[in-house]
Steps between C-alpha positions, in 0.01 A plus 500: 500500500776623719260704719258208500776261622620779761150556643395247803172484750603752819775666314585849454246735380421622275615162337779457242190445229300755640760754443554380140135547413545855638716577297391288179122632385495225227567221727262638744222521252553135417529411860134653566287406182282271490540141449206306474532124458322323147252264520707318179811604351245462220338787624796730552686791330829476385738786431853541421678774710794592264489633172609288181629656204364377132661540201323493166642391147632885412623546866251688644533444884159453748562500862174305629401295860259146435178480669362195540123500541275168608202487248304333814518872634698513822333374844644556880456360814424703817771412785246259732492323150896425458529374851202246452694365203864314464852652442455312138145613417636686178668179360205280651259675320711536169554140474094419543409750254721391190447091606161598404693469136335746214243625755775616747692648241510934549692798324670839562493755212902630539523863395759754491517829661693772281707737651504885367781742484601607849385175703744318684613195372802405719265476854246267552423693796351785289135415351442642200135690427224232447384740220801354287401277201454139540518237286397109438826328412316153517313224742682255714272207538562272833370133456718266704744504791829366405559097530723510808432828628721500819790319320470716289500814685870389594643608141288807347625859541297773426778737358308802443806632289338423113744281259327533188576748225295811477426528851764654737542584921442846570793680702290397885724362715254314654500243163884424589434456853197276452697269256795462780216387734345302316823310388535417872160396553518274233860319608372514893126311358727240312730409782197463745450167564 
């Protein structure tokens, strides 16, 4: 964030973030992967970036990551698309699909990848093998946007740190970091007029 902050059009070069890619593979591989936008956030993949660590009834301990994956199968737009369509075109088209009531309704099968001994659990910027098992943990069914959407927007925080029993952080400092910021995002969304 630093380097992004430091960097500015007709500055030096290489650039403050150009010289922090250089010297930061992961971020760099990020930086140039693809990104295509979804025709529906119906029709998109979800995953979760840092590891989680369950803990059965006896105390055995499974590091996993959530995938989240739209039943609908997952659909992109090509760039020309985007621009012919509005900044809110994801919530736009969210909203008229579940108004449609029980037709509009759609589901994402959330699964579980397992980690093995030896993969890293404490840096979500380390994939593990997609020859690891998988499995279904349940379905989350979407049917309705929430009465008040934008009011409510104001007061939900999306702590990704879990607060149930059974299911713990793993040691990625990225979980910490991502609770901090999303403390202030939700204080700074409730103070804006």
């Amino acid at each position: 964030m630093r380097a992004i902050a430091a960097t500015s059009a007709g500055g030096e070069s290489p650039s403050p973030v150009e010289k922090f890619l250089g010297t930061h593979p992961s971020a760099l591989a990020f930086v140039q992967a693809p990104k295509p936008a979804p025709t529906s956030f119906a029709k998109e993949k979800y995953f979760g970036v840092t590891a989680f660590k369950l803990i059965a009834a006896d105390g055995k301990e499974t590091f996993i990551r959530y995938q989240i994956i739209p039943d609908l199968g997952v659909e992109t737009l090509s760039q020309v698309e985007v621009e012919s369509r509005g900044p809110n075109y994801l919530q736009d088209e969210i909203a008229a699909r579940v108004s449609a009531g029980g037709e509009g309704a759609f589901t994402f099968r959330l699964l579980a990848q397992i980690a093995e001994e030896g993969d890293v659990t404490n840096d979500a910027t380390i994939h593990w093998p997609e020859s690891r098992k998988v499995v279904e943990l349940g379905v989350i069914k979407v049917e309705e946007v929430v009465k008040d959407n934008e009011k409510e927007q104001k007061y939900i925080i999306f702590d990704p740190i879990p607060r149930v029993p059974g299911i713990e952080p793993s040691e990625d400092p990225l979980l910490e970091m991502r609770a901090a910021v999303y403390l202030i995002s939700g204080k700074q969304r409730r103070a804006a007029p």
